[in-house]
mmCIF file of the C-alpha atoms, coordinates in Angstrom:
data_MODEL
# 
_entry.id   MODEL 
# 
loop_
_atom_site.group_PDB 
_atom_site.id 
_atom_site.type_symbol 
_atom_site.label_atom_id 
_atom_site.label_alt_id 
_atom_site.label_comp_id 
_atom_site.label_asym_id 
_atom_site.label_entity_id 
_atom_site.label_seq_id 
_atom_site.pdbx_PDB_ins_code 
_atom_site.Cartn_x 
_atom_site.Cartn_y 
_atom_site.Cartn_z 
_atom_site.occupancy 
_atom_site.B_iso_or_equiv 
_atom_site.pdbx_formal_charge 
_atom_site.auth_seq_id 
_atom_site.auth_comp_id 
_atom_site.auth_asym_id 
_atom_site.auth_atom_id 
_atom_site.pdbx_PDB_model_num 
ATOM 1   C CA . UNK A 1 1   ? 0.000  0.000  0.000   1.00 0.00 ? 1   UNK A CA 1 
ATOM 2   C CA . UNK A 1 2   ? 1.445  2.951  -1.088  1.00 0.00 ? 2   UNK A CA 1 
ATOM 3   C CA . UNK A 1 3   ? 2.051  6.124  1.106   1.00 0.00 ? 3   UNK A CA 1 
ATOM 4   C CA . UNK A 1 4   ? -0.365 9.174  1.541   1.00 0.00 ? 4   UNK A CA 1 
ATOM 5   C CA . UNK A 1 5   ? 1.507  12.052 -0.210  1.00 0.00 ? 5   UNK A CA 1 
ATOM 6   C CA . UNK A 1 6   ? 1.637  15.336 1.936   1.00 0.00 ? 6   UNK A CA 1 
ATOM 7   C CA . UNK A 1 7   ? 0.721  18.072 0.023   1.00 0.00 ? 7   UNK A CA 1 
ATOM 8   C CA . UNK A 1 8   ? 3.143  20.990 0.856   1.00 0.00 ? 8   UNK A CA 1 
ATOM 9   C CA . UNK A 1 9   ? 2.251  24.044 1.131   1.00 0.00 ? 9   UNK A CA 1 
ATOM 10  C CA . UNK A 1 10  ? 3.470  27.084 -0.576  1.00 0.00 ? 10  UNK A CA 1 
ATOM 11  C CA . UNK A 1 11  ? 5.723  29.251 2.142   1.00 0.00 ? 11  UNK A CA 1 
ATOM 12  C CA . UNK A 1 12  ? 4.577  32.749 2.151   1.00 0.00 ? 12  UNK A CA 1 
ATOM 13  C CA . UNK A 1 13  ? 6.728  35.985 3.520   1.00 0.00 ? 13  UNK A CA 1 
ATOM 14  C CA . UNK A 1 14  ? 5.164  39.462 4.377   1.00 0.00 ? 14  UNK A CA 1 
ATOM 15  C CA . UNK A 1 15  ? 7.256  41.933 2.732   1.00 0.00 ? 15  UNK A CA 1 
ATOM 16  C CA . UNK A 1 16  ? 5.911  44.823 3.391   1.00 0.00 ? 16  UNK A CA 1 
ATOM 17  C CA . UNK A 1 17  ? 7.724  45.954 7.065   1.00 0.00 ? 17  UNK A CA 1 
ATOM 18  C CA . UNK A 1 18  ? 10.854 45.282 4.782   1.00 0.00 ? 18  UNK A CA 1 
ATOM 19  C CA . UNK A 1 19  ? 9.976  47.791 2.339   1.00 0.00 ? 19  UNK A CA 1 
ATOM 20  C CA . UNK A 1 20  ? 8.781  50.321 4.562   1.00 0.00 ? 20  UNK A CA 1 
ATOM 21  C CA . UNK A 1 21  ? 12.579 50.016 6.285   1.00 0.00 ? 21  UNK A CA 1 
ATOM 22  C CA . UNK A 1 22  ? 13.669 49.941 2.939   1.00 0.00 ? 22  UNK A CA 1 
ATOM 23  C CA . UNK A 1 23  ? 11.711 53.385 2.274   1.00 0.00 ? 23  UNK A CA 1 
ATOM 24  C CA . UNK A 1 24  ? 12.468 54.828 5.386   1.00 0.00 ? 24  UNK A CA 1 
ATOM 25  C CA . UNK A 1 25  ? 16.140 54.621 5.499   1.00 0.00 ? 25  UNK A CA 1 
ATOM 26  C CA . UNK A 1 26  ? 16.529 55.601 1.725   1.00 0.00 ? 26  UNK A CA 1 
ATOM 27  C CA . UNK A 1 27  ? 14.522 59.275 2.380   1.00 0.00 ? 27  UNK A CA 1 
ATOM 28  C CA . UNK A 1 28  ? 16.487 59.650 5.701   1.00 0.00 ? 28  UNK A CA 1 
ATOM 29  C CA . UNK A 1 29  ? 20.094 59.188 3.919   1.00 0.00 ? 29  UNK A CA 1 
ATOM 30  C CA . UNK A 1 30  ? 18.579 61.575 1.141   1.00 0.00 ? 30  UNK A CA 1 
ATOM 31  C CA . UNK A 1 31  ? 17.805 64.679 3.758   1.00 0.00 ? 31  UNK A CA 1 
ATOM 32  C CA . UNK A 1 32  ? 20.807 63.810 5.539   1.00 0.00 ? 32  UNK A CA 1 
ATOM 33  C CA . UNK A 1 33  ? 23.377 63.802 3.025   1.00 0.00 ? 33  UNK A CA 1 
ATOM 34  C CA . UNK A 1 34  ? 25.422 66.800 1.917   1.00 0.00 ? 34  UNK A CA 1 
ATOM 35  C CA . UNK A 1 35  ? 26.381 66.909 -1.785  1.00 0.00 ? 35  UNK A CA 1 
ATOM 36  C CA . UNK A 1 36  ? 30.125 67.493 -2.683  1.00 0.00 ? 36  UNK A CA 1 
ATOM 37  C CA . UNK A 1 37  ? 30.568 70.907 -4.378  1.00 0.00 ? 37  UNK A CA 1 
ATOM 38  C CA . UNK A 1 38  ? 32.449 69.896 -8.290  1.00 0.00 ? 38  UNK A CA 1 
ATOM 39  C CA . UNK A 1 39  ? 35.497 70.983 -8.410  1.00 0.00 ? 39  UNK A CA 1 
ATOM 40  C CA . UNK A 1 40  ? 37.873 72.760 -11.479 1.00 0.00 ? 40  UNK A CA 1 
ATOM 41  C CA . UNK A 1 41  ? 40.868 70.971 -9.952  1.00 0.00 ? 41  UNK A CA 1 
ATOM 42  C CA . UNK A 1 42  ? 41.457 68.396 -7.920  1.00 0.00 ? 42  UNK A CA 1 
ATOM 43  C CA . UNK A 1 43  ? 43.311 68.747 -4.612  1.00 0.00 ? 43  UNK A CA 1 
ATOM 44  C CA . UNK A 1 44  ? 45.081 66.571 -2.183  1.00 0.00 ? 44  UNK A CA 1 
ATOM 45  C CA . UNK A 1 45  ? 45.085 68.394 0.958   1.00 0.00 ? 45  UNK A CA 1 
ATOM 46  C CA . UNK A 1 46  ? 47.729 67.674 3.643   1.00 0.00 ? 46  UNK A CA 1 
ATOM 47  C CA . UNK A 1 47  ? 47.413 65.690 6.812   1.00 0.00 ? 47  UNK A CA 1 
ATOM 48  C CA . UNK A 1 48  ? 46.613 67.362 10.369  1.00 0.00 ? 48  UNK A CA 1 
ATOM 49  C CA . UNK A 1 49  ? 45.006 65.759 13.757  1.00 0.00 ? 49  UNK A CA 1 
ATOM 50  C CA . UNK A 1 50  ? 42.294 68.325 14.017  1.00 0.00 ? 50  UNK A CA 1 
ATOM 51  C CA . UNK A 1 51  ? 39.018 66.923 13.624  1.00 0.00 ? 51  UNK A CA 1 
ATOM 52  C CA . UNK A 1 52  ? 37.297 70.551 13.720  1.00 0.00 ? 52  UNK A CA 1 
ATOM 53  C CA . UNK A 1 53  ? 34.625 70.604 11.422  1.00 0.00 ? 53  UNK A CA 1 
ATOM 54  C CA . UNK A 1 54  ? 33.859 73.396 8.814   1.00 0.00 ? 54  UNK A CA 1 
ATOM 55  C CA . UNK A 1 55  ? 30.097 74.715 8.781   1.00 0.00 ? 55  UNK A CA 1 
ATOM 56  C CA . UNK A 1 56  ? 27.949 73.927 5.697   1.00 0.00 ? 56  UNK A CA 1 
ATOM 57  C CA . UNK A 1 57  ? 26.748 77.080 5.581   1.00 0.00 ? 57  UNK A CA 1 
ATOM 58  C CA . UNK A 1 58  ? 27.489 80.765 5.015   1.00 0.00 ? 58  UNK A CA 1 
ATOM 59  C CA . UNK A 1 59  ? 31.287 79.461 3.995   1.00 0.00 ? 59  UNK A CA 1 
ATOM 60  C CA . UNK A 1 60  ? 33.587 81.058 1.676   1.00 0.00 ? 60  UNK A CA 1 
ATOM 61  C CA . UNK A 1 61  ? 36.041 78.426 0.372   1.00 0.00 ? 61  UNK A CA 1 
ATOM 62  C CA . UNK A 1 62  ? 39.095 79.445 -1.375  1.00 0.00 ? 62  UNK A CA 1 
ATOM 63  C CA . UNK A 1 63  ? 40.656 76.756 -3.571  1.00 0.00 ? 63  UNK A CA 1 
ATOM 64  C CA . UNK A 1 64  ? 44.397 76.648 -4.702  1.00 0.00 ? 64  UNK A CA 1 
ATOM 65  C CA . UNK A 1 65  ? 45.798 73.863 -6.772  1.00 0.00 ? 65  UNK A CA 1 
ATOM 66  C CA . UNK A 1 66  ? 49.047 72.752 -7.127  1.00 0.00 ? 66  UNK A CA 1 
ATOM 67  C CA . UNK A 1 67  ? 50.353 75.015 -9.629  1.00 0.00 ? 67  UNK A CA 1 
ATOM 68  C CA . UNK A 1 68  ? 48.905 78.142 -7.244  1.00 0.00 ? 68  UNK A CA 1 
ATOM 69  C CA . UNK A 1 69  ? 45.578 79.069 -9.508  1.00 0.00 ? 69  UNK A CA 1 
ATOM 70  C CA . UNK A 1 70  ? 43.255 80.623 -7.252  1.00 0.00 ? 70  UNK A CA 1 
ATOM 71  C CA . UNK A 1 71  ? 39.586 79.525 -7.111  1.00 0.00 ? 71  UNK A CA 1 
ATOM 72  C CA . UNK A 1 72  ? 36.386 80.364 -5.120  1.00 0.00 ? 72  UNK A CA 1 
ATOM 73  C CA . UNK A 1 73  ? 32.576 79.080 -4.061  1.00 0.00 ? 73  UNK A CA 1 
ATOM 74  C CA . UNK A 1 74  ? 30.006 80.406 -1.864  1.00 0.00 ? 74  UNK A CA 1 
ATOM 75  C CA . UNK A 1 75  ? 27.489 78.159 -0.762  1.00 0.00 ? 75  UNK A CA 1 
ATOM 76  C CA . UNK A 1 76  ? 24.068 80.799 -1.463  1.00 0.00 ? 76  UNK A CA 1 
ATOM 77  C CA . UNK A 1 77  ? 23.161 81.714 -4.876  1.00 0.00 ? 77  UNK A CA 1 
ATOM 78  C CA . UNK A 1 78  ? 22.052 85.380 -3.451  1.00 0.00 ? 78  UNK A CA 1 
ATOM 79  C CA . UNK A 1 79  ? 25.216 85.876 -2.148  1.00 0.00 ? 79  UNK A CA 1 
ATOM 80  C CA . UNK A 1 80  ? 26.995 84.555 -5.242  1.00 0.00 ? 80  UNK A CA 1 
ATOM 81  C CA . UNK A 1 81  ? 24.392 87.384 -7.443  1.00 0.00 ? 81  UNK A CA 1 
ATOM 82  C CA . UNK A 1 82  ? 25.193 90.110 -5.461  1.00 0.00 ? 82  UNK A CA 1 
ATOM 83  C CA . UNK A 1 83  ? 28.544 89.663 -5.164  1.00 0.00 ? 83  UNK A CA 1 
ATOM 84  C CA . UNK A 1 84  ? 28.997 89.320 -9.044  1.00 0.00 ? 84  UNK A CA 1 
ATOM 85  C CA . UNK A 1 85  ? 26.958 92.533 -9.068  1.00 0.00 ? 85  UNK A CA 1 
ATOM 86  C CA . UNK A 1 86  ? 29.109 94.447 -6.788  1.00 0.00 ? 86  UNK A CA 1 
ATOM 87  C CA . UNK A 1 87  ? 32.380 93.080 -8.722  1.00 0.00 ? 87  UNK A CA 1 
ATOM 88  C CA . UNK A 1 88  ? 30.561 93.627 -12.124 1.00 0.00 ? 88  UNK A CA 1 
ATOM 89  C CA . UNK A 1 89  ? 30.112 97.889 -10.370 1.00 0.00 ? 89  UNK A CA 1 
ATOM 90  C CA . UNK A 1 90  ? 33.493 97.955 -8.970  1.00 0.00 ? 90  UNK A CA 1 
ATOM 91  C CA . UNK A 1 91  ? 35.234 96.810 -12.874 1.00 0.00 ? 91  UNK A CA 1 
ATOM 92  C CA . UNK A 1 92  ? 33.081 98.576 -15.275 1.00 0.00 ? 92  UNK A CA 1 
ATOM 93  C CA . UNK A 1 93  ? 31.511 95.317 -16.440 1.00 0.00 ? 93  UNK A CA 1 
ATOM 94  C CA . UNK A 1 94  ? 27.905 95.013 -16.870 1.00 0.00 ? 94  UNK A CA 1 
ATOM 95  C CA . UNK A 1 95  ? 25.945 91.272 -16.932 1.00 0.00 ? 95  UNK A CA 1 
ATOM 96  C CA . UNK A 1 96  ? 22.876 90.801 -18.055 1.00 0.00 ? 96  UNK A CA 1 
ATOM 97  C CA . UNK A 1 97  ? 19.895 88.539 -15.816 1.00 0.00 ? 97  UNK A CA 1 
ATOM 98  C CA . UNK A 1 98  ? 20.738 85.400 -17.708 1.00 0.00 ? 98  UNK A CA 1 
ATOM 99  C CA . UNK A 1 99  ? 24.983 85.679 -16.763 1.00 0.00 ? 99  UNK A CA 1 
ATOM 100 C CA . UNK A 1 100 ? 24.038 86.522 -13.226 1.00 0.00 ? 100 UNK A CA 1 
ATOM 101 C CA . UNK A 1 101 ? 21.827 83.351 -13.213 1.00 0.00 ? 101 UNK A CA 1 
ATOM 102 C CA . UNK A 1 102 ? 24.559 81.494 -15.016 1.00 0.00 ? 102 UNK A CA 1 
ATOM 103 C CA . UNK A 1 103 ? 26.958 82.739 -12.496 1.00 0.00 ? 103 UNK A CA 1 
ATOM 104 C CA . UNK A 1 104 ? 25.045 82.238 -9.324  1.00 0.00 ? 104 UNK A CA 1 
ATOM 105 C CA . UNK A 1 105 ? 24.345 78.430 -10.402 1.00 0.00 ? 105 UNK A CA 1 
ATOM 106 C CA . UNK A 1 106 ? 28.116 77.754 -10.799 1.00 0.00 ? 106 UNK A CA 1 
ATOM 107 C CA . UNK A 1 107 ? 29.592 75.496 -7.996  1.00 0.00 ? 107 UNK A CA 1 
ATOM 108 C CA . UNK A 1 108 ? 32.957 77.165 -7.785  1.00 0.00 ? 108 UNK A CA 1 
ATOM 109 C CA . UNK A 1 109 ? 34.261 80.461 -10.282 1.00 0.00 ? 109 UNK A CA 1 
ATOM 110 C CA . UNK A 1 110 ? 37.962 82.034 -10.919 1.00 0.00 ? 110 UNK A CA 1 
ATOM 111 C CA . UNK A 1 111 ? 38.919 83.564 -14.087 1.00 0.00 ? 111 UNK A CA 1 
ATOM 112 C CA . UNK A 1 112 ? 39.462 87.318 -14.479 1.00 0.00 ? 112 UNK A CA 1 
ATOM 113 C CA . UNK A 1 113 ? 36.443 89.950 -14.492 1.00 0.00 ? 113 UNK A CA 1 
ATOM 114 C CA . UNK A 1 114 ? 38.013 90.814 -18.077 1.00 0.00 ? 114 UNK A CA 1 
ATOM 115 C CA . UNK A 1 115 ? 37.063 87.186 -19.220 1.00 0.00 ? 115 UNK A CA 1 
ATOM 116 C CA . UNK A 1 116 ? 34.029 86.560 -17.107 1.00 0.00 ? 116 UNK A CA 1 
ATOM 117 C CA . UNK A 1 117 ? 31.100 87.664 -19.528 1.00 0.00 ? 117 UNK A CA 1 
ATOM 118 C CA . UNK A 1 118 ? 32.632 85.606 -22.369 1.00 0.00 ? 118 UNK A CA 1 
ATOM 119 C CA . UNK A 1 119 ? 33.244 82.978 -20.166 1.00 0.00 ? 119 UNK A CA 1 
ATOM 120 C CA . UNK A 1 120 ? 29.262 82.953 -18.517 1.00 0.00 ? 120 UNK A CA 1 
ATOM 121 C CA . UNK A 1 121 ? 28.198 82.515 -22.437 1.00 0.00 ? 121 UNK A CA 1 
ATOM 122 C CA . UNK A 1 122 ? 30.192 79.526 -22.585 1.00 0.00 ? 122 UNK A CA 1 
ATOM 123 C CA . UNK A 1 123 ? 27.988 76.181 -22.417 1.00 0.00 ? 123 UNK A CA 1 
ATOM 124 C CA . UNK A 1 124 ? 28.383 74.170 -19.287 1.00 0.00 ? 124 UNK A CA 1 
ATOM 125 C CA . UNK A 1 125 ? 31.194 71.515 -20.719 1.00 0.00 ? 125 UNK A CA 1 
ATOM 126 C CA . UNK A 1 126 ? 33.208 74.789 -21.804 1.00 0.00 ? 126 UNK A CA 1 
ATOM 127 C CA . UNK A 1 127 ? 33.392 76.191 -18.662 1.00 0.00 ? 127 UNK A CA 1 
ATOM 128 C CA . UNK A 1 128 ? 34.729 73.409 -16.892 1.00 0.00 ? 128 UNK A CA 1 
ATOM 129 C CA . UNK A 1 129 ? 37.545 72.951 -19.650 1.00 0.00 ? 129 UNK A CA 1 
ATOM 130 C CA . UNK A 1 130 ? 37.917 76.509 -19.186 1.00 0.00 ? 130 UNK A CA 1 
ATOM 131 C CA . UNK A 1 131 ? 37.918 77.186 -15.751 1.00 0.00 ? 131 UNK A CA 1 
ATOM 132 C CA . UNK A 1 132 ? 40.934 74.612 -15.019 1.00 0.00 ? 132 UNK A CA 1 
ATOM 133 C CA . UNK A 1 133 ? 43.123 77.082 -16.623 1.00 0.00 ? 133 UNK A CA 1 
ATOM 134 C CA . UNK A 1 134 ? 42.152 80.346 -15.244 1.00 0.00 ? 134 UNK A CA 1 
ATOM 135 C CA . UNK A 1 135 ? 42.080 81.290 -11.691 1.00 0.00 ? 135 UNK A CA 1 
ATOM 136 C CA . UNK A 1 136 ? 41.822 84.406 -10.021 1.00 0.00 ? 136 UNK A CA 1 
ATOM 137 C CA . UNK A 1 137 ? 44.417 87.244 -10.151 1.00 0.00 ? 137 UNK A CA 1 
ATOM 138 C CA . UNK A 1 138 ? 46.562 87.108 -6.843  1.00 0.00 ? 138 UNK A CA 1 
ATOM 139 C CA . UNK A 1 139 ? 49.227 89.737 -8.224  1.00 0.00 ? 139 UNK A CA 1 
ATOM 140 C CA . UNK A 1 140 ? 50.291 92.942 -6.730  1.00 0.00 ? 140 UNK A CA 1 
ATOM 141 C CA . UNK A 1 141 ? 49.219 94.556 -9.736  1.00 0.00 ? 141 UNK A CA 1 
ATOM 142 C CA . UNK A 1 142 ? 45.755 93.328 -10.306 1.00 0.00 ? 142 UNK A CA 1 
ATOM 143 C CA . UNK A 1 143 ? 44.770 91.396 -6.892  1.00 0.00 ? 143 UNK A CA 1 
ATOM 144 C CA . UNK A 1 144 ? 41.032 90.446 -7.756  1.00 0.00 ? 144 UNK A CA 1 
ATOM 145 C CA . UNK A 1 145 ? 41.103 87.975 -5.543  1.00 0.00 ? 145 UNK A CA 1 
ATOM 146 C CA . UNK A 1 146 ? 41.201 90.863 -2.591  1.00 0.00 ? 146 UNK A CA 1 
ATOM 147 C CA . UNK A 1 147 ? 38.179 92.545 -4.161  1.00 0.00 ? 147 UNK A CA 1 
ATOM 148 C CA . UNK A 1 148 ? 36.227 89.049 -4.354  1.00 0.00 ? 148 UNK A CA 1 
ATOM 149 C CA . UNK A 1 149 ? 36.972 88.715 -0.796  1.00 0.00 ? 149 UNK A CA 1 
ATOM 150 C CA . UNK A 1 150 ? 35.691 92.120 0.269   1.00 0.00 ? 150 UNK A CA 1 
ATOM 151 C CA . UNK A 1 151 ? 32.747 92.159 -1.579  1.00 0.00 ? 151 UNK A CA 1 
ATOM 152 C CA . UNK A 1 152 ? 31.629 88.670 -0.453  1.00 0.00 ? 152 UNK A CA 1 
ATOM 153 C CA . UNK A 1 153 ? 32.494 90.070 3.512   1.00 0.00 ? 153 UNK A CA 1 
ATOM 154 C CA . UNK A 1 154 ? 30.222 93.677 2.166   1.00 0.00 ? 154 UNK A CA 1 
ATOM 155 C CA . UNK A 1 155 ? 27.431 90.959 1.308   1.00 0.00 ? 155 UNK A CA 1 
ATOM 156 C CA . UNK A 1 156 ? 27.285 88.454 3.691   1.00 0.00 ? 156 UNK A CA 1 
ATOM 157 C CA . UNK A 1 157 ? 28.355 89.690 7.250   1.00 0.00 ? 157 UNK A CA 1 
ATOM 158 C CA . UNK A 1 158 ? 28.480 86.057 8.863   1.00 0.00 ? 158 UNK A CA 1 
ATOM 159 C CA . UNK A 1 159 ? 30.550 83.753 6.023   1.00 0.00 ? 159 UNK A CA 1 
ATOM 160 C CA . UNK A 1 160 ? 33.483 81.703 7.318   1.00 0.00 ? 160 UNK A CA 1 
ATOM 161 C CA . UNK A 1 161 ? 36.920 81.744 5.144   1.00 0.00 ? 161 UNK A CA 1 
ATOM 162 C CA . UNK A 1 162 ? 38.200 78.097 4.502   1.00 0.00 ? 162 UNK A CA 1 
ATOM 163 C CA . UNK A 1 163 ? 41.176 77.827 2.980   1.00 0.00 ? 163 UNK A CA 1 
ATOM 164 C CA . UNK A 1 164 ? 41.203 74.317 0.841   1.00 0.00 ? 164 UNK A CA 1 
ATOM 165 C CA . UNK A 1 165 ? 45.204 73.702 -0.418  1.00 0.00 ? 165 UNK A CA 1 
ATOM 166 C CA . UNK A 1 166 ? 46.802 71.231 -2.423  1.00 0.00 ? 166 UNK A CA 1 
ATOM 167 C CA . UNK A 1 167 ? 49.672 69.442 -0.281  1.00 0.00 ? 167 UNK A CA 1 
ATOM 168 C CA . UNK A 1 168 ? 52.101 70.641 -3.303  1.00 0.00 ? 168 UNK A CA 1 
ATOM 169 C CA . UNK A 1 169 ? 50.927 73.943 -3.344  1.00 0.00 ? 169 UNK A CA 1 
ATOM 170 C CA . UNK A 1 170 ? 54.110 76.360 -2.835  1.00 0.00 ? 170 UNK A CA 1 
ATOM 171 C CA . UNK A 1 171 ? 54.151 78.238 0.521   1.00 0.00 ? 171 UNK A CA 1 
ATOM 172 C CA . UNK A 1 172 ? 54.757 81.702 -1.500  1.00 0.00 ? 172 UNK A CA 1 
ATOM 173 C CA . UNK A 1 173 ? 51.369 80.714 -2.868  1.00 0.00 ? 173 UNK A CA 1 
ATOM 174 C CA . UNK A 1 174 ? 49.802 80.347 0.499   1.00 0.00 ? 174 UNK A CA 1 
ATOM 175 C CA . UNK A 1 175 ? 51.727 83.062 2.022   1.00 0.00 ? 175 UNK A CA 1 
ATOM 176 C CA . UNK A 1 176 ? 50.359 85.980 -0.658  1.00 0.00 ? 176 UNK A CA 1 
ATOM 177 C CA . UNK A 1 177 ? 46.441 84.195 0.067   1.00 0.00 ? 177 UNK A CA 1 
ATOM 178 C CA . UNK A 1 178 ? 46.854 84.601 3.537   1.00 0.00 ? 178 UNK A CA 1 
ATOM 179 C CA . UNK A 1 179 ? 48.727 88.421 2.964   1.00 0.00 ? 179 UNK A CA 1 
ATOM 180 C CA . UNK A 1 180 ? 45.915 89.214 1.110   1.00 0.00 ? 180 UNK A CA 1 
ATOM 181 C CA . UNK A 1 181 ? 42.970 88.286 3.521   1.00 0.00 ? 181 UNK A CA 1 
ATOM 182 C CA . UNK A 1 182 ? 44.994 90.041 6.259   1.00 0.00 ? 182 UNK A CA 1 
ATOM 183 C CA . UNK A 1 183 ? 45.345 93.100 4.234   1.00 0.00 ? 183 UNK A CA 1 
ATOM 184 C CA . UNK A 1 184 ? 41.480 93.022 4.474   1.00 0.00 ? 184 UNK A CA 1 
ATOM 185 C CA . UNK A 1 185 ? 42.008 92.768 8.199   1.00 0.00 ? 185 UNK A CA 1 
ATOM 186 C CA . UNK A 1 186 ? 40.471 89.024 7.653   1.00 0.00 ? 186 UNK A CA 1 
ATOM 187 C CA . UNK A 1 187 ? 42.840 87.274 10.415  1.00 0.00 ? 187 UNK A CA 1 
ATOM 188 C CA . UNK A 1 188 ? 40.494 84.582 11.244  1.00 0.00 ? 188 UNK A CA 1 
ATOM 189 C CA . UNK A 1 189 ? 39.521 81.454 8.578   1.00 0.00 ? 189 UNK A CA 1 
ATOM 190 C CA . UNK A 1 190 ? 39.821 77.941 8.789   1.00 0.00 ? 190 UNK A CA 1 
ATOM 191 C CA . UNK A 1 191 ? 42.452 75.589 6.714   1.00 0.00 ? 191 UNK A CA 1 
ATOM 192 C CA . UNK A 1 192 ? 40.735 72.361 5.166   1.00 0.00 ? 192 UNK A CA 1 
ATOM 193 C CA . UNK A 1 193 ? 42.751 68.928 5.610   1.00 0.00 ? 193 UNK A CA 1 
ATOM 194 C CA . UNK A 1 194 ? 42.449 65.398 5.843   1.00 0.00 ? 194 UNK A CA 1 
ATOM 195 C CA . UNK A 1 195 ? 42.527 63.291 8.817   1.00 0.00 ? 195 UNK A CA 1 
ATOM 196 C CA . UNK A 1 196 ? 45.781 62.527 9.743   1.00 0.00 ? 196 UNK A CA 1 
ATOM 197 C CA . UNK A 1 197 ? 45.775 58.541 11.250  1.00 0.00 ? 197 UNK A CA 1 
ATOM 198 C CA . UNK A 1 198 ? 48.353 57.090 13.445  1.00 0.00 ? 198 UNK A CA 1 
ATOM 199 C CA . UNK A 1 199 ? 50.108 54.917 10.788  1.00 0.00 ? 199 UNK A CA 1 
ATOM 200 C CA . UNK A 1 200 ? 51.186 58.506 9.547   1.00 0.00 ? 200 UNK A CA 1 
ATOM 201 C CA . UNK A 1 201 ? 53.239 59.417 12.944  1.00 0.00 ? 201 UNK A CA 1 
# 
């Protein structure tokens, strides 16, 4: 006599808690997260132990590759309009609505005030290419980067100066940034660097 066959029965798993966690912790790494500002260059800063974080807002970052070209960001477009207003005043150069939008959409800027309206009509991939090569003027002659500095301080009374150096970047370099921000009596800013870790004692 052969034996009764059990009949099995198909297993069946609620998946729905799982999705909701799924959910969840997807939208709460989305309003947590901070998105990394593009760069013209890239920059390997040096090693410190100071684990001081910089603000993520109201921050005025001053780049400086390598080979000592000058860039700049603000984190608020109204800050970054009124600025290039101020600038555009203070050079003789007038930008139309569309260049200041341009211009206060940009991550990071530094080419000269000379170039900056045919650089704003550039399309996006051209200003990247572009902007690699410029920088802003640090000479004694024609130090724009002094007047970018003031005129962001004249707009925004709270930003915070970082200073964000390549580990290669010659200490003249440095030395005439940090000359120039104390000529504008700007004494206190913050330098970015990596985390230094003990295998580096």
């Amino acid at each position: 006599m052969g034996r009764a066959k059990i009949k099995k029965k198909s297993t069946f798993i609620d998946m729905t808690a799982m999705s909701d966690v799924t959910v969840l912790l997807l939208t709460f790494f989305m309003l947590t997260s901070t998105f990394v500002k593009k760069e013209p260059v890239q920059v390997t800063t040096p090693a410190s132990v100071s684990e001081i974080k910089i603000p993520e807002t109201n921050i005025l970052q001053i780049l400086v590759d390598p080979d000592g070209k000058v860039f700049m960001s603000l984190d608020k477009q109204s800050d970054l309009r009124e600025v290039l207003e101020a600038m555009g005043q203070e050079y003789g150069v007038t930008f139309t609505p569309e260049e200041t939008k341009k211009f206060s959409l940009a991550s990071t800027f530094g080419v000269p005030m000379k170039s900056m309206k045919k650089y704003l009509d550039l399309p996006q991939d051209q200003q990247d290419a572009v902007l690699k090569n410029e920088g802003i003027p640090t000479d004694s002659i024609d130090n724009q980067f002094k007047a970018w500095v003031r005129n962001a301080r004249a707009t925004n009374k709270d930003l915070r100066i970082a200073i964000k150096a390549d580990a290669n970047t010659p200490y003249s370099v440095i030395k005439n940034v940090m000359n120039s921000l104390q000529d504008l009596r700007e004494n206190r800013y913050n330098l970015i660097t990596s985390l230094k870790t003990t295998s580096e004692d």
